[in-house]
DSSP file (Angstrom, degrees, kcal/mol; ACC not computed):
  #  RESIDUE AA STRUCTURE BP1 BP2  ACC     N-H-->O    O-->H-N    N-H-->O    O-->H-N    TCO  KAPPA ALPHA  PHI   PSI    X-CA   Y-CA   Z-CA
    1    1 A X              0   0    0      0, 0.0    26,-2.2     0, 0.0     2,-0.4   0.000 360.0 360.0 360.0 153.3   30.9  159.0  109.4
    2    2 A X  E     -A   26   0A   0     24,-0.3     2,-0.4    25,-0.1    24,-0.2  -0.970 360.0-155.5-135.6 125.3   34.3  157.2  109.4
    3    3 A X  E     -A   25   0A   0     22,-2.7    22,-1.7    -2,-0.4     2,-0.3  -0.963  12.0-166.1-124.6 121.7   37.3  159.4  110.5
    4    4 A X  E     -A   24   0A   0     -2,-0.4     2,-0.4    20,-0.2   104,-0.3  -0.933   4.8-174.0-103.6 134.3   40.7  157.8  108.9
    5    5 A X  E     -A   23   0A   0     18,-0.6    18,-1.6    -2,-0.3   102,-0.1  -0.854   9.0-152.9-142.5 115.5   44.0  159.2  110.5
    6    6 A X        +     0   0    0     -2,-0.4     2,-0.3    16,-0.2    16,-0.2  -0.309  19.5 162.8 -68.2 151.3   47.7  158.1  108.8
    7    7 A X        +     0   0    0     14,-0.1    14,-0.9   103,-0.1   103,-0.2  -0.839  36.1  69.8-143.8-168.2   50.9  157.9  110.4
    8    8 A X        +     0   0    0     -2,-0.3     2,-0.1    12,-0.2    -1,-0.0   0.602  66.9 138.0  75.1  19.1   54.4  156.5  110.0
    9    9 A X        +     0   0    0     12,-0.1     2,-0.3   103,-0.1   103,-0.2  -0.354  15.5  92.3 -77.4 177.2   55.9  158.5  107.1
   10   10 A X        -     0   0    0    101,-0.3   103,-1.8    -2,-0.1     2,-0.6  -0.997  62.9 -23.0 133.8-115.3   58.6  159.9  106.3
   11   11 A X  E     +d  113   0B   0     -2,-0.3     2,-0.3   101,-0.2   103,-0.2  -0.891  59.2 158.4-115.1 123.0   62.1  160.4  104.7
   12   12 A X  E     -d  114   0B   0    101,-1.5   103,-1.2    -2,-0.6     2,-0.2  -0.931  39.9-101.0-133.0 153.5   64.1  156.7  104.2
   13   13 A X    >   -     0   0    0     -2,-0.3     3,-1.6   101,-0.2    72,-0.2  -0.496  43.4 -83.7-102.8-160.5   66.4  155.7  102.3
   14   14 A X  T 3  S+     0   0    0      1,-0.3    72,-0.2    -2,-0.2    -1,-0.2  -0.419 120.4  19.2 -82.9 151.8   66.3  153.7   99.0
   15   15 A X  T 3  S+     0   0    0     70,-3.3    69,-0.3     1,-0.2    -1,-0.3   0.494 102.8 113.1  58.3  21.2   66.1  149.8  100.3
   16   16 A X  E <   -E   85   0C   0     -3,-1.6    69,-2.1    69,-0.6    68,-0.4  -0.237  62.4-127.8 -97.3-178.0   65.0  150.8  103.6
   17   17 A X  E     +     0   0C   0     66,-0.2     2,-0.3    67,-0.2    66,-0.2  -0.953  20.7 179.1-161.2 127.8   61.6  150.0  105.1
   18   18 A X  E     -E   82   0C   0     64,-0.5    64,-1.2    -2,-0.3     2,-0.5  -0.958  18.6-141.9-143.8 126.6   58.9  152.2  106.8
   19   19 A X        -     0   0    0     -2,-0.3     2,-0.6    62,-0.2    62,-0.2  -0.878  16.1-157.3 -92.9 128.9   55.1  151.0  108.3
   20   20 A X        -     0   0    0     -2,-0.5    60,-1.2    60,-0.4     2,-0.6  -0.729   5.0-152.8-112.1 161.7   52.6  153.1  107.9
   21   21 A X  E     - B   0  79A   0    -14,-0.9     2,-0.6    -2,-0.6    58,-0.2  -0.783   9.7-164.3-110.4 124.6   49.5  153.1  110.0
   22   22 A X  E     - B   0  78A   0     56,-2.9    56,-3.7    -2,-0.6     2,-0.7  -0.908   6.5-162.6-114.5 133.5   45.7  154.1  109.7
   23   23 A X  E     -AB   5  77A   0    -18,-1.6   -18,-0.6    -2,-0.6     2,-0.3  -0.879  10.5-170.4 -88.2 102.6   43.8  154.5  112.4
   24   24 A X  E     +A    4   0A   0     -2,-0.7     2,-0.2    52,-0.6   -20,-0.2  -0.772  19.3 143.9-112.3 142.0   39.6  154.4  111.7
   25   25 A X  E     +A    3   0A   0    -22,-1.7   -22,-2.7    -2,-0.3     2,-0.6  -0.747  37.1  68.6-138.3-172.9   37.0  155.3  114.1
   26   26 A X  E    S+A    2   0A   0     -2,-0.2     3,-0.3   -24,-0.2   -24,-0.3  -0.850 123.3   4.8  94.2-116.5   33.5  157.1  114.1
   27   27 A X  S >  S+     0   0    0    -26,-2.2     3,-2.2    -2,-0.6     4,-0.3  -0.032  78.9 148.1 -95.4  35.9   31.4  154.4  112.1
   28   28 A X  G >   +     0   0    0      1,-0.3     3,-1.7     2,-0.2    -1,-0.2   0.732  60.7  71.4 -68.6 -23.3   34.0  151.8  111.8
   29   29 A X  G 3  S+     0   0    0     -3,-0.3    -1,-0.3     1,-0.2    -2,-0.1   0.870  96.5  54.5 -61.7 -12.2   31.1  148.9  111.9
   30   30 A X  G <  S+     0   0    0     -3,-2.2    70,-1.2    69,-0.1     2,-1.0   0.514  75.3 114.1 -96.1  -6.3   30.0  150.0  108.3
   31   31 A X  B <   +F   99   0D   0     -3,-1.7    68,-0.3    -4,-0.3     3,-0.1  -0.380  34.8 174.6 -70.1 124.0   33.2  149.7  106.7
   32   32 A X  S    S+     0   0    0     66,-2.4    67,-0.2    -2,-1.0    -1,-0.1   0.963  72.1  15.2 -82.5 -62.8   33.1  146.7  104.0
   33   33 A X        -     0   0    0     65,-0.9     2,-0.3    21,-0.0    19,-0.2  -0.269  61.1-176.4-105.8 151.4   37.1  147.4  102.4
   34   34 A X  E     +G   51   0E   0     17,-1.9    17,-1.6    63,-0.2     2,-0.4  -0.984  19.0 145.5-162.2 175.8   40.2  149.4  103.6
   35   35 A X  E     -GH  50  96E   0     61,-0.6    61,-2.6    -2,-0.3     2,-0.4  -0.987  42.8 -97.9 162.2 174.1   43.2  149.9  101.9
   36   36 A X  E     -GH  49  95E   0     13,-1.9    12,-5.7    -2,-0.4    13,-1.6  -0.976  29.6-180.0-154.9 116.4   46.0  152.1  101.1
   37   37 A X  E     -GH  47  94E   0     57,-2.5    57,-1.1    -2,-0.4     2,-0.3  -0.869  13.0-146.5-128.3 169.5   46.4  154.1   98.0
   38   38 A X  E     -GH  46  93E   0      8,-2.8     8,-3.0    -2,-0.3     2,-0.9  -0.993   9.7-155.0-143.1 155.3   49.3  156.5   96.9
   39   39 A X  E     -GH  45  92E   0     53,-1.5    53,-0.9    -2,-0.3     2,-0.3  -0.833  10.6-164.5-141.3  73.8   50.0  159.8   95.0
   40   40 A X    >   -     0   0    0     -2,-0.9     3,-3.1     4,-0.7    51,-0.2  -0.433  46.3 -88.0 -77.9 148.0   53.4  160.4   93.4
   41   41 A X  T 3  S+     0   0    0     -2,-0.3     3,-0.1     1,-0.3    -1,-0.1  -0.115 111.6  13.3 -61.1 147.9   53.8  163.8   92.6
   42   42 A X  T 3  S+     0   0    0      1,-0.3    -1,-0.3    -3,-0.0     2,-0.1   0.257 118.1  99.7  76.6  -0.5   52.4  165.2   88.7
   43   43 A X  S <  S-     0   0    0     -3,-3.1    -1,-0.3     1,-0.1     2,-0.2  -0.517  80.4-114.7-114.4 173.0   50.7  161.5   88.9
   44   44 A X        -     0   0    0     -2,-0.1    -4,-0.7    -3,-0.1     2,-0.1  -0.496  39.4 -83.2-100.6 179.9   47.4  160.6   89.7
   45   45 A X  E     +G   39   0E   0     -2,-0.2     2,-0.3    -6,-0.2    -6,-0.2  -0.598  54.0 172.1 -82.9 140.1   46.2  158.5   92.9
   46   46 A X  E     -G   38   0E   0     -8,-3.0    -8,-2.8    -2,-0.1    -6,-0.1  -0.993  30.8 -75.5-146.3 172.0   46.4  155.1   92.4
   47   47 A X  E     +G   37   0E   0     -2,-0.3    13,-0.3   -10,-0.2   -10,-0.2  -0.130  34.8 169.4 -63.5 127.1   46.1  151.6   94.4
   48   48 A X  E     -     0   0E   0    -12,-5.7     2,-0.2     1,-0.4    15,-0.2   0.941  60.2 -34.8 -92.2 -50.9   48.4  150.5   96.6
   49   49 A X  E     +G   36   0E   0    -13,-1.6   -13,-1.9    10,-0.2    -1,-0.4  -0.919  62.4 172.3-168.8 143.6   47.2  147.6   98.6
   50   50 A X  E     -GI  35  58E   0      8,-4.2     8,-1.2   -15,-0.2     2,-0.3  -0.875  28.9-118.9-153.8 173.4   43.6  146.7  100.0
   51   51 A X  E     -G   34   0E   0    -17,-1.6   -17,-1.9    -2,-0.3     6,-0.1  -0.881  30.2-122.1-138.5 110.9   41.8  144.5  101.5
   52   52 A X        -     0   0    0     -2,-0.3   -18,-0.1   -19,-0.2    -1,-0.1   0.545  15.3-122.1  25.6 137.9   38.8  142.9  100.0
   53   53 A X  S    S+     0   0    0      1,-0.1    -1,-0.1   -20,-0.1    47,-0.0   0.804 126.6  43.3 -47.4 -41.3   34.9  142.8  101.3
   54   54 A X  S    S-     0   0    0      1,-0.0    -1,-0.1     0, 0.0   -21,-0.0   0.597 132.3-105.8-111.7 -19.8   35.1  139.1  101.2
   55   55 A X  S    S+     0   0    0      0, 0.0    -2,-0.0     0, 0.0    -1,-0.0   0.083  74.6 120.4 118.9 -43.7   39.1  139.5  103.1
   56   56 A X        -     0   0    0     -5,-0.1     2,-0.2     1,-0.1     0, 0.0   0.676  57.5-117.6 -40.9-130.0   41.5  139.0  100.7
   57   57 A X        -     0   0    0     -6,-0.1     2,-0.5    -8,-0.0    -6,-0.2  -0.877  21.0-174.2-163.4 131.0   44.2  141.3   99.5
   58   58 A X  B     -I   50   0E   0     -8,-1.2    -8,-4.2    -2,-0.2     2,-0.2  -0.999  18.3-179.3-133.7 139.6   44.9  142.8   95.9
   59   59 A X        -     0   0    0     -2,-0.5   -10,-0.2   -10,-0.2   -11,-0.1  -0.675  29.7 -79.3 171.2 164.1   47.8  144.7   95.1
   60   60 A X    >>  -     0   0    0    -13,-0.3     4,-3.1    -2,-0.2     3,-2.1   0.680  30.3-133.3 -26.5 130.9   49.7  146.6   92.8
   61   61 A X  G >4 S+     0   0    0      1,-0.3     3,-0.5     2,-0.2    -1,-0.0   0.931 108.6  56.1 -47.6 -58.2   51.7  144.8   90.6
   62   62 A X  G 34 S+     0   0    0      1,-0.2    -1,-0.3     3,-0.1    -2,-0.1   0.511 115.3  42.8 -77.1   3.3   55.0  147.2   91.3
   63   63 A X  G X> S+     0   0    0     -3,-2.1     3,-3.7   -15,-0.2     4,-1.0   0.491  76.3 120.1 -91.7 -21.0   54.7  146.1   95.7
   64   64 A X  B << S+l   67   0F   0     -4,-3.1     4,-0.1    -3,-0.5    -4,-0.1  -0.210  90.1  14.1 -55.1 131.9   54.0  142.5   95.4
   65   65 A X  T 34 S+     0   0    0      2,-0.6    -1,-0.3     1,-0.1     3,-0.1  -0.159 127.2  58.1 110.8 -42.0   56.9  141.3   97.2
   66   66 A X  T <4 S+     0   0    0     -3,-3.7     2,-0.3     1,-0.3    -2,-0.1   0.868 104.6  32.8-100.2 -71.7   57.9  144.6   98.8
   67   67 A X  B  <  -l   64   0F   0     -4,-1.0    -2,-0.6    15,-0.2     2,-0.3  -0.742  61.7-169.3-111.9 147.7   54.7  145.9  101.0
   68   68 A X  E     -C   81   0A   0     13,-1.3    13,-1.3    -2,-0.3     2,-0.1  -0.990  10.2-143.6-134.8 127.5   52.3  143.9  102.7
   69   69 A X  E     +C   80   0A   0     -2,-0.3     2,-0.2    11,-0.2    11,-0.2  -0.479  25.4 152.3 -89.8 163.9   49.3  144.9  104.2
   70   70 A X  E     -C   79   0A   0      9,-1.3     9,-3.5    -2,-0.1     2,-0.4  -0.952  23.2-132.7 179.5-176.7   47.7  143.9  107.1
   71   71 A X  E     -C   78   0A   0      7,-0.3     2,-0.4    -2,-0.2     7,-0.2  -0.994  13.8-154.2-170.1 129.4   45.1  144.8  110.3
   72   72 A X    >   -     0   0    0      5,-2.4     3,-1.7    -2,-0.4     5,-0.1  -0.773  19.8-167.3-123.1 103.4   44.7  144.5  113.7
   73   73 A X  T 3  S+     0   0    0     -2,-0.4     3,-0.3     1,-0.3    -1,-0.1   0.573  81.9  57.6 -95.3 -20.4   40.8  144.5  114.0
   74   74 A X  T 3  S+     0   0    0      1,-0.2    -1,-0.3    -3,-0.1    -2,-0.0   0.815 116.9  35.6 -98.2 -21.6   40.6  145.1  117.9
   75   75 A X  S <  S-     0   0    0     -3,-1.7    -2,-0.3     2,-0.1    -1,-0.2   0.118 103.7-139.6 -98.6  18.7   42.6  148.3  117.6
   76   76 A X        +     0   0    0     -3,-0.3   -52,-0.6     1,-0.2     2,-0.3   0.864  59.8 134.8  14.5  89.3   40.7  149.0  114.0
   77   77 A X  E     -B   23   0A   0    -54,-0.2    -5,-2.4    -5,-0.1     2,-0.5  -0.989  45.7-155.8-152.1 120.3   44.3  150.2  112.7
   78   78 A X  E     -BC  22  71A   0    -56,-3.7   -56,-2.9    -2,-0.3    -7,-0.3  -0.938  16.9-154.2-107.5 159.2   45.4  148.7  108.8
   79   79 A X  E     -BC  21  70A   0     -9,-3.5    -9,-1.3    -2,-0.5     2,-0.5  -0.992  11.2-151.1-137.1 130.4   48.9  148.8  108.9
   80   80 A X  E     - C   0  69A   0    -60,-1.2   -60,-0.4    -2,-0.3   -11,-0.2  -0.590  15.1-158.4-114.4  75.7   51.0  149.1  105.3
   81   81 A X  E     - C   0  68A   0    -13,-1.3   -13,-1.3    -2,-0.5     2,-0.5  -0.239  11.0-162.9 -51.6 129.2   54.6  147.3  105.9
   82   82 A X  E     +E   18   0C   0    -64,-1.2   -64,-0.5   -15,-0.2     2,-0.3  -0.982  11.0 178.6-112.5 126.9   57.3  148.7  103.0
   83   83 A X  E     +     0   0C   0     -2,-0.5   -66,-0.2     1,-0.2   -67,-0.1  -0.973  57.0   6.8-133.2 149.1   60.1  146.9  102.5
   84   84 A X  E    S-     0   0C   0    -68,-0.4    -1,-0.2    -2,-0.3   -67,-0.2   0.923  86.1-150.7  40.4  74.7   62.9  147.4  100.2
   85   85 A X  E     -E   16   0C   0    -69,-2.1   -70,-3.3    -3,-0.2   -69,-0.6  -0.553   8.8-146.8 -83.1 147.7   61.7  151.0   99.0
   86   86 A X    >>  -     0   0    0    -72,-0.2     3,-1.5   -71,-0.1     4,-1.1  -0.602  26.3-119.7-114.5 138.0   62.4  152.4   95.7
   87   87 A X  T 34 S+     0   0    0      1,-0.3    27,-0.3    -2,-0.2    28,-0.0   0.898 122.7  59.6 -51.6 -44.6   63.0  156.5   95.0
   88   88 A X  T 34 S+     0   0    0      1,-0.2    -1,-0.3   -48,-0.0   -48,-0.0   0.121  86.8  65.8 -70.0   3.9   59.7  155.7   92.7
   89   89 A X  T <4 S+     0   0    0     -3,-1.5    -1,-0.2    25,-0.1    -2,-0.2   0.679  78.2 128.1 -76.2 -66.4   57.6  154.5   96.0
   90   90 A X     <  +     0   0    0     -4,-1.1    23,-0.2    24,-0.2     2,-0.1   0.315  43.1 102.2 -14.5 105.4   58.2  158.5   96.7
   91   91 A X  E    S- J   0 112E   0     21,-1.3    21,-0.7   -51,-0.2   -51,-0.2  -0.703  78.3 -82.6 179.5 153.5   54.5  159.8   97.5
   92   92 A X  E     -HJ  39 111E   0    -53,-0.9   -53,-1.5    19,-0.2     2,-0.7  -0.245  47.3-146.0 -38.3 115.7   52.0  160.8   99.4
   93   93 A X  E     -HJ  38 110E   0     17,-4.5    17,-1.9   -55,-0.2     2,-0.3  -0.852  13.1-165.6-110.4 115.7   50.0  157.6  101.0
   94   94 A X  E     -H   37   0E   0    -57,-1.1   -57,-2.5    -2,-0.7     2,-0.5  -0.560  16.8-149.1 -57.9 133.2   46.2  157.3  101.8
   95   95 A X  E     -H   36   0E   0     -2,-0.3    12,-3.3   -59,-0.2     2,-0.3  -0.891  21.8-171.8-108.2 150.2   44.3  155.2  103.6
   96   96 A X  E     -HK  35 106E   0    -61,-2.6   -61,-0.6    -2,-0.5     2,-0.4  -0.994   7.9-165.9-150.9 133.9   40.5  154.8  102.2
   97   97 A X  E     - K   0 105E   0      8,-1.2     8,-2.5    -2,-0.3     2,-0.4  -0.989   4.0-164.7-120.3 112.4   37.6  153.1  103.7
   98   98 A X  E     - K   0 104E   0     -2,-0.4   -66,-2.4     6,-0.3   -65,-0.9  -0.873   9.9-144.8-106.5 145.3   34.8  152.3  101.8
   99   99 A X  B >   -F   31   0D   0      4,-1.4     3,-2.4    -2,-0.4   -68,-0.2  -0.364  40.2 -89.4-100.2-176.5   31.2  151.3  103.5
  100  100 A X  T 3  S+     0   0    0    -70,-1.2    -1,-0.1     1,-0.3   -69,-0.1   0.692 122.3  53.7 -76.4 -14.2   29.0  148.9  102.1
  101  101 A X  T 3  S-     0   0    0      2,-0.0     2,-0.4     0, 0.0    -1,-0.3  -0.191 125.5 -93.0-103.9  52.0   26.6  151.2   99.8
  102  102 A X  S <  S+     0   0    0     -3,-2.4    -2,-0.1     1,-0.2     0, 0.0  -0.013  71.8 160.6  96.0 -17.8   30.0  152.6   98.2
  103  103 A X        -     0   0    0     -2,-0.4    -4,-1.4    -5,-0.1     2,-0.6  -0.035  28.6-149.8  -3.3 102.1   30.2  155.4  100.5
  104  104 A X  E     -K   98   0E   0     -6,-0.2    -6,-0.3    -8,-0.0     2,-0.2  -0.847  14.1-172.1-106.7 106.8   34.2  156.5  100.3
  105  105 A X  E     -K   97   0E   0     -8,-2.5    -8,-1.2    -2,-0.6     2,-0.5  -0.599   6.3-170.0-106.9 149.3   36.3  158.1  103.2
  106  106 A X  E     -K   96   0E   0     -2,-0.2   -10,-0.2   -10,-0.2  -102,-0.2  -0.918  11.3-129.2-136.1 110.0   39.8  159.5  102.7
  107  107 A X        -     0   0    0    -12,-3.3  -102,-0.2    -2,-0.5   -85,-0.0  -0.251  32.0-103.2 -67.1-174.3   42.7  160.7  105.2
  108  108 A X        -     0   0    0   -104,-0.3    -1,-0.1  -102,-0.1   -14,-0.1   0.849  67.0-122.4 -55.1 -53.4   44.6  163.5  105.4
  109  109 A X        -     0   0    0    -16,-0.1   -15,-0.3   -17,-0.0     2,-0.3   0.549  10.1-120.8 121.6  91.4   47.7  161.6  104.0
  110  110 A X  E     -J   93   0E   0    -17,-1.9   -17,-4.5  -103,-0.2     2,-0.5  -0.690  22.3-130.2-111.1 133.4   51.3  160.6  104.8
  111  111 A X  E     -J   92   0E   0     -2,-0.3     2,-0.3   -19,-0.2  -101,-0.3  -0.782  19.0-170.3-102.6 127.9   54.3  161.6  102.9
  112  112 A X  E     -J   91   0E   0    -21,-0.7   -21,-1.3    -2,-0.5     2,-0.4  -0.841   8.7-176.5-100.9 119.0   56.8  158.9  102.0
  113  113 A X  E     -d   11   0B   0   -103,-1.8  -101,-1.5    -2,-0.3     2,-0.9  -0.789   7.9-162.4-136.5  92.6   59.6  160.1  100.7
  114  114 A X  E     +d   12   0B   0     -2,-0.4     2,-0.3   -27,-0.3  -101,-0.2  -0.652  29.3 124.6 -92.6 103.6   62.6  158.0   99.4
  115  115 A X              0   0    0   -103,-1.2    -2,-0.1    -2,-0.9   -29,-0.0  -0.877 360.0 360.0-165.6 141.6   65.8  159.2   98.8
  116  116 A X              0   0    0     -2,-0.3  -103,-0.1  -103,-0.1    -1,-0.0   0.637 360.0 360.0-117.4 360.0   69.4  158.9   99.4
């Protein structure tokens, strides 16, 4: 089992910049991917920024440029930097860990809210 737990939301305003943090413990050696998805409201969830089995990074066409993701491995924490935020960034953000036979863990969820 993999226990994910988000922080670092909350209310910004538009061009402004908020990190968010996931913290994973539990089974953390089995995680292949981690990554950051988001939920605006009426929408569905969709991919924010991730990191790769193999290490790399994809992500969403409407952050390149803006958020960067990134990991500090010794405090198994992914970290999602936002930078110049949009009113349309406005959602709920997940962190998701998937292990290596596709197993999928989900936090709770931190709400990003941008608005002036």
């Amino acid at each position: 089992q993999v226990q994910l737990v988000e922080s670092g939301g909350g209310l910004v305003q538009p061009g402004g910049s908020l990190r968010l943090s996931c913290a994973a413990s539990g089974s953390i050696f089995s995680i292949t991917t981690m990554g950051w998805y988001r939920q605006p409201p009426g929408k569905q969830r969709e991919l924010v920024a991730a990191f790769t089995s193999g290490g790399s990074t994809n992500y969403a066409d409407s952050v390149k440029g803006r958020f960067t993701i990134s990991r500090d491995n010794a405090l198994n924490t992914v970290y999602l930097q936002m930078n110049s935020l949009k009113p349309e960034d406005t959602a709920v953000y997940y962190c998701n860990a998937e292990e290596g036979d596709g197993q999928l863990y989900w936090g709770k969820g931190t709400l990003v809210t941008v608005s002036s």
